[in-house]
C-alpha positions as CSV (number, residue, x, y, z in Angstrom):
1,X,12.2,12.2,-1.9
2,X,12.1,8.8,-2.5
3,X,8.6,8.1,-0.8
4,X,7.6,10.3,-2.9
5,X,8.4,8.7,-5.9
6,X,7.6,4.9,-4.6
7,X,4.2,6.9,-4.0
8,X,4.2,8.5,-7.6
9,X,4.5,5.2,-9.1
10,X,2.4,3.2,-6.9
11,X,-1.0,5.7,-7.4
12,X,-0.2,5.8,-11.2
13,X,-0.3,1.7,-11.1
14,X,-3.5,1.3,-9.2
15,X,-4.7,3.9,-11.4
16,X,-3.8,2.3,-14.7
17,X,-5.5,-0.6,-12.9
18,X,-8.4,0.8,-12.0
19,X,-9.2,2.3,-15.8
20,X,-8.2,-1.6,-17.0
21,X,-10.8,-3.1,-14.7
22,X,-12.9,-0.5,-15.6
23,X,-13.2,-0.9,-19.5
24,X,-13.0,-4.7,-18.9
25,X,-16.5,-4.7,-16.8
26,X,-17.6,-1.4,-18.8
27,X,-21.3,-3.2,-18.7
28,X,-21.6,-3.9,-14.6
29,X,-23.1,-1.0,-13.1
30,X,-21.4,-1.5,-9.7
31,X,-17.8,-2.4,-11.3
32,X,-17.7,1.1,-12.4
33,X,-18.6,2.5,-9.3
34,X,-15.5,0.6,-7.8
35,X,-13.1,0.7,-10.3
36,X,-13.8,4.1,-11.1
37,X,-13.1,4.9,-7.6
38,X,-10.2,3.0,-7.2
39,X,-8.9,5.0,-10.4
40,X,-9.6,8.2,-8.9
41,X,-8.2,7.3,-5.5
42,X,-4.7,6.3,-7.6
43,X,-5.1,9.5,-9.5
44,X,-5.6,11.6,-6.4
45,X,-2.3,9.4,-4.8
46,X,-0.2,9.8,-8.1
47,X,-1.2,14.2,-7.8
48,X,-0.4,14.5,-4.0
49,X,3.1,12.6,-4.3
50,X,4.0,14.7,-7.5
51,X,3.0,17.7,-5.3
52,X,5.2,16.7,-2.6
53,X,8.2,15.8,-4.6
54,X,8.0,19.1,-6.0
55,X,7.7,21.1,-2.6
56,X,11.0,18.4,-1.7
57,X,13.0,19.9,-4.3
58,X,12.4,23.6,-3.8
């Protein structure tokens, strides 16, 4: 239970991240491929940890 919340809160940090870079170097083509990515890849961390913590408790 706990991993999954260290894991909640570190993909919703690299995510909120990610967006900041990613508004910062809105006008670099290959930032946003990065940082767009990296925000996904946070996102998709933040879901999957949420979903485990929820299978945890039932």
């Amino acid at each position: 239970m706990v991993i999954s919340i260290i894991g909640m809160i570190i993909g919703i940090i690299v995510a909120i991240v990610g967006c900041v870079y990613l508004v910062r170097e809105k006008d670099d083509k290959d930032s946003r491929k990065i940082y767009g990515t990296i925000s996904v890849i946070g996102l998709a961390v933040f879901v999957a940890m949420l979903v485990k913590l929820i299978f945890e408790i039932m």
